[in-house]
ZAZADREN-624199 format. One record per residue (C-alpha): x, y, z; residue number from 1. Coordinates in steps of 0.001 Angstrom, whole numbers, plus 500000, padded with zeros to 6 digits. Example, Ala and Ser with C-alpha at 12.3 -4.5 7.8 and 13.67 -1.06 7.14 Angstrom:
// residues 2
REC|512300|495500|507800|1
REC|513670|498940|507140|2
//
This chain:
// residues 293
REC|345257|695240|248068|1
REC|345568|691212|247952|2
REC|348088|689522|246311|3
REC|347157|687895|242332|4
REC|349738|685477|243892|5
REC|350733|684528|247495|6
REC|352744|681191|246824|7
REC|355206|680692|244204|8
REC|357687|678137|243036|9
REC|360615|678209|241883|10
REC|362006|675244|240016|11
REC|365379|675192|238457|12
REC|367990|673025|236131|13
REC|369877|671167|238886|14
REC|374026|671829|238836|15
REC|373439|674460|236407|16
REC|375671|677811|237318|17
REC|373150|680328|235700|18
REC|370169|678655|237004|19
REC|371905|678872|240364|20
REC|372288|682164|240177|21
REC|368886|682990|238680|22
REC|367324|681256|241687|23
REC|368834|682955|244376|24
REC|368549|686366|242841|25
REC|364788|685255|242404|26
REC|364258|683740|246356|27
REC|366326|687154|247334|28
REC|363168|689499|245574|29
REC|360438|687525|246037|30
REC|361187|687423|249799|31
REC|361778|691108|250017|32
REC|358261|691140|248588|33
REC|356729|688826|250863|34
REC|355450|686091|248990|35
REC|355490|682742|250508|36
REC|358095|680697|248032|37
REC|358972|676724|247882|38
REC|361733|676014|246370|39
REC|361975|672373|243947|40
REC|364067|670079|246019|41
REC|366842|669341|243413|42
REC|368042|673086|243222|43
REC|367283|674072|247029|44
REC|371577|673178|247580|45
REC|372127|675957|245213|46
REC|370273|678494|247783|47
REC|372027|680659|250021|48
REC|369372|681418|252286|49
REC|368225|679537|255562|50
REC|364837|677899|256824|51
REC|363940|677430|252331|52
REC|360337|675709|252188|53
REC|361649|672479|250049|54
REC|359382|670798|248212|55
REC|358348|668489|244881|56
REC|357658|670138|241830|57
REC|354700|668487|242516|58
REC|354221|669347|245512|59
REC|354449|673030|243827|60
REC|351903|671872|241655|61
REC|349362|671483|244573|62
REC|350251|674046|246911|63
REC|351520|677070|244555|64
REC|349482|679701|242479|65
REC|352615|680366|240441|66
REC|355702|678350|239183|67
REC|358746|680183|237465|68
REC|360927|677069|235783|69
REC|364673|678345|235188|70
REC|366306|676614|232624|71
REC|366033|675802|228721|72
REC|362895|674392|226866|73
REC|363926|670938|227317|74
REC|363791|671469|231399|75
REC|360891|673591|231082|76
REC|358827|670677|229071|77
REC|360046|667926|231714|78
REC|358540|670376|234966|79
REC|355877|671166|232189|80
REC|354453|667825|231978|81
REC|353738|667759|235593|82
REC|352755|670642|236202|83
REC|349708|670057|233665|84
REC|348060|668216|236147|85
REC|347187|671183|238106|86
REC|345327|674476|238231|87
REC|349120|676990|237869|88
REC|350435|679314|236134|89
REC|353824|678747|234547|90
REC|356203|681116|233937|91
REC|359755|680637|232297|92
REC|362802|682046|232829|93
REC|365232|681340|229645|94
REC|368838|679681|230797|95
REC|368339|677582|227594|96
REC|369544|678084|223837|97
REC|366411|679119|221866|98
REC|363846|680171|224444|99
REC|360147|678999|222724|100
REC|358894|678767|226261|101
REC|360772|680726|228277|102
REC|360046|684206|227848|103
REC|362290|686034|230503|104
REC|365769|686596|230650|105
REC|368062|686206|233648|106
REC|369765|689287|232901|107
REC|366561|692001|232926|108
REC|364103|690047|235230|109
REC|362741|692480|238426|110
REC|360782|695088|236240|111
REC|358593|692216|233763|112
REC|358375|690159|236988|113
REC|356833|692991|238998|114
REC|354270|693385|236131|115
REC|353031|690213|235976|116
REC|352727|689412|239432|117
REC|350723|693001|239473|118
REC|348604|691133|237110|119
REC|350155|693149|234180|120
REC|350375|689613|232034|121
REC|348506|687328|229586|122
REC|348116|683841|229401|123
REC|347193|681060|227249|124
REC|345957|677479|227964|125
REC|348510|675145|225724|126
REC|346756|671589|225434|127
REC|348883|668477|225928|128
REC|348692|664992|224305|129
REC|349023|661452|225753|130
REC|350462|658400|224095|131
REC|349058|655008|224929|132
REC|350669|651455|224389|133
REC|348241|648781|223638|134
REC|349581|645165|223179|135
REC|346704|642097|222878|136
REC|344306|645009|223576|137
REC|345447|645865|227254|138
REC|347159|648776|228071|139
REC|351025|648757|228347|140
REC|352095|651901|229256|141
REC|351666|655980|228818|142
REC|352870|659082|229476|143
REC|351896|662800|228319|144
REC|354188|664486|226265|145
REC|353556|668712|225400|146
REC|355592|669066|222512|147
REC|354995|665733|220665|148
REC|355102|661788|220435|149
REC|357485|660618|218100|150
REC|357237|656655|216743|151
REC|360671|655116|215853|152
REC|363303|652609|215953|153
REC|365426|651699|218714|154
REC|368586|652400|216595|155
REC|369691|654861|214304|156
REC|368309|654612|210235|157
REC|366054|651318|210663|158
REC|362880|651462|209539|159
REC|359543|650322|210329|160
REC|356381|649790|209513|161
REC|352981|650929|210162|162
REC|349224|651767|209799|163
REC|348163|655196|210478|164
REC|344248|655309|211751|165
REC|342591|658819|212302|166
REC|339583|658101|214852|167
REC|339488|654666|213529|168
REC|339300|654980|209993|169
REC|342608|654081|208244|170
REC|344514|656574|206512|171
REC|347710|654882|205023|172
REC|349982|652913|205689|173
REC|353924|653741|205836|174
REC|357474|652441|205689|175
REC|360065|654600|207261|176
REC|361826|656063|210246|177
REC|358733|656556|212000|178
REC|356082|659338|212539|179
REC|355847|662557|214936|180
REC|352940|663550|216421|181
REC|352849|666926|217275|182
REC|350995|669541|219205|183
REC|351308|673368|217863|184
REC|353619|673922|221365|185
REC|355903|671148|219849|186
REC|355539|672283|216031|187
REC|358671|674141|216260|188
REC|360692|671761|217841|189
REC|361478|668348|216385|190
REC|358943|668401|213995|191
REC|360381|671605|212340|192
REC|363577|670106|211983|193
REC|361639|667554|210287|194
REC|360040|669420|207240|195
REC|356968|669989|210013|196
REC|354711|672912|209292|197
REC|354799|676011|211799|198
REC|350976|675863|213428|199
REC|350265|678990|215839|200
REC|349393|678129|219365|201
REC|345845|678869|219443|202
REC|345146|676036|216832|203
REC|343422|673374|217985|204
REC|345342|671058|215985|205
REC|347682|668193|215187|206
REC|350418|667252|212939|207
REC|352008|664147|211245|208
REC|355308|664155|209870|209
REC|356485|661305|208232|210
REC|360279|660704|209499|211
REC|362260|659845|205925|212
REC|359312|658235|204832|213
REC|359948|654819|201863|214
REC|358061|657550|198879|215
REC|358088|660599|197595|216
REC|354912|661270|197841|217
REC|354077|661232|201538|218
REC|354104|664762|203197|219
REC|353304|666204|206470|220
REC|349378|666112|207099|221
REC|347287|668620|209794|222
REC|344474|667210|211132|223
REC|341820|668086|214400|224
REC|343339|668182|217555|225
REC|340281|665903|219053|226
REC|340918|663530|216734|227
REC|342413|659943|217791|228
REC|345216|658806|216316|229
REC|346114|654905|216156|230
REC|349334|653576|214860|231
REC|349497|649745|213749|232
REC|352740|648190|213992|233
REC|353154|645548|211530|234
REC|354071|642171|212795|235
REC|357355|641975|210419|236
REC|359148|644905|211888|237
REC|361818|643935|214563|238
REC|361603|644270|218369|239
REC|363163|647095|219760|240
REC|360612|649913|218849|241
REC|359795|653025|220711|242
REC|357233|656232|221498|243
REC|359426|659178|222301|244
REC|357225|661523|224712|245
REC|358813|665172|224227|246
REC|362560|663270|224047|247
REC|362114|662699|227640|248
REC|360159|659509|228568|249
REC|360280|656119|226479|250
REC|357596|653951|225637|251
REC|358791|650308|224751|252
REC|356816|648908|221610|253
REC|356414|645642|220019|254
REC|355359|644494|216911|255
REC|351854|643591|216497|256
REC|351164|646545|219151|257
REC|348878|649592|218573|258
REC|349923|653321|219763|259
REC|347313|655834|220757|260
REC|348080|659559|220435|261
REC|344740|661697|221912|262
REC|344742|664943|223604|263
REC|345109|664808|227580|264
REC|342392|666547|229736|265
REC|344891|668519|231341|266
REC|346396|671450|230104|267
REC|349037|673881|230808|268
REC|348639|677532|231348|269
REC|351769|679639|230436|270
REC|352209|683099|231900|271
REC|353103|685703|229394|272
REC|354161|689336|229830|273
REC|351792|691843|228298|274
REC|354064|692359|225068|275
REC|354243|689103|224365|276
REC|353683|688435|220928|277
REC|354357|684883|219293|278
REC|355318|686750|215539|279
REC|357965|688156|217621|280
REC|358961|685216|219270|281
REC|358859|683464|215980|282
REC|361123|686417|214365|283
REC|363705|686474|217200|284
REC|364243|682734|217216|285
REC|363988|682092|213614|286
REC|365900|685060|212427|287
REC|362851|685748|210156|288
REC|363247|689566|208589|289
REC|361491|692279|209510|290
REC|359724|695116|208596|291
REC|360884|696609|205673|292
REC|358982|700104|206450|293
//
């Protein structure tokens, strides 16, 4: 019987002790298994094996079926991002805190792996969003970001303000800390933490959180995940502004300039085992109760 899989990667936290050790004890059963495996070139030191197939994760991207990323949410958006761009499966391996995205744990890992490379596994297509500087109507910069786009200061409590455009017709404008922009992948991340509403991964949605907004009266809005999003920065605000892409990657914006929040084409497919269920996620990370009966 052929293989769901024949190539996998494995892509780790770099100088992390757990995610050392989850690697090896990965490359040690996928080779006894005889899957062909490439190993991300920032953790291949951490192997004790010889003749290791080193590559870039994306590099992994183009040449693997599968990817399992070792590490917390915050690694797993950063490998996330690229991995987008192609046609794999991710799978996560939790060395984090919270775990949103990484389902596995390092400690109980050879039976739910077997599964799902059996094909014993579900998974969902998570869509991604890019954020585009305009200045004098050229572009600036970009970058893709899977949990969400956040608009703000350079420096801590300034504020700034803004026009807030959905597909070009004007919603409000805003003074405050800034604005988040956020997928349902990223809607219990930094935008929970904001006052952000919870939106279940199979939405096809986005939400706007106003960040300590200059009223009382402005709240946290969902609207269509196709829609197009344009923030106008006002010419009065001072220089150093920013677009925050998943925490990760910085944007440098000027006033006068206008920010472009869309979905990307790409997406990325997460790898699930077959009792995955995002209540129970949602219950396990939240300490939510449970059933009474």
């Amino acid at each position: 019987m052929s293989k769901l899989y024949k190539t996998i990667g494995l892509i780790g936290k770099p100088n992390h002790k757990g995610a050392g050790i989850t690697i090896n004890a990965l490359y040690q059963f996928l080779s006894t298994q005889g899957y062909q495996i490439l190993v991300e070139n920032s953790v291949a030191s951490a192997l004790e094996f010889n003749d290791i197939n080193i590559r870039s994760v994306t590099e992994i991207g183009d040449q693997a079926d599968l990817a399992i990323v070792v590490g917390g949410d915050g690694y797993m958006l950063g490998a996330a991002r690229v991995l987008s761009c192609y046609n794999i499966g991710v799978l996560g391996v939790n060395r984090g805190n919270l775990g949103f995205l990484t389902d596995l744990s390092p400690d109980d890992i050879n039976e739910p792996l077997t599964k799902i490379l059996a094909g014993e596994s579900r998974s969902e297509q998570r869509f991604i969003i890019e954020a585009e500087v305009y200045r004098h109507g050229k572009l600036k910069s970009s970058n893709s970001a899977v949990n969400e786009a956040v608009l703000h200061a350079g420096k801590v409590a300034s504020m700034i303000e803004f026009e807030v455009y959905i597909d070009g017709s004007f919603m409000f404008s805003q003074r405050s800390d800034g604005l988040i922009v956020s997928t349902p992948t990223g809607s219990t991340a930094y935008s929970m933490s904001a006052g952000g509403p919870i939106l279940t991964p199979n939405l096809n949605a986005l939400s706007l959180v106003p960040m300590f907004p200059h009223t009382l009266t402005s709240r946290p809005i969902v609207v269509d995940g196709n829609s197009e999003i344009k923030l106008v920065l006002a010419n009065e605000n001072y220089e150093n502004l920013q677009v925050s892409c998943d925490g990760h990657v910085i944007l440098a914006v000027m006033p006068g300039d206008e920010v472009i929040i869309k979905k990307s084409k790409n997406t990325l497919r997460l790898v699930h085992p077959l009792d995955h269920n995002y209540f129970n996620v949602l219950r396990s990370k939240l300490s939510w109760g449970h059933k009474l009966y």
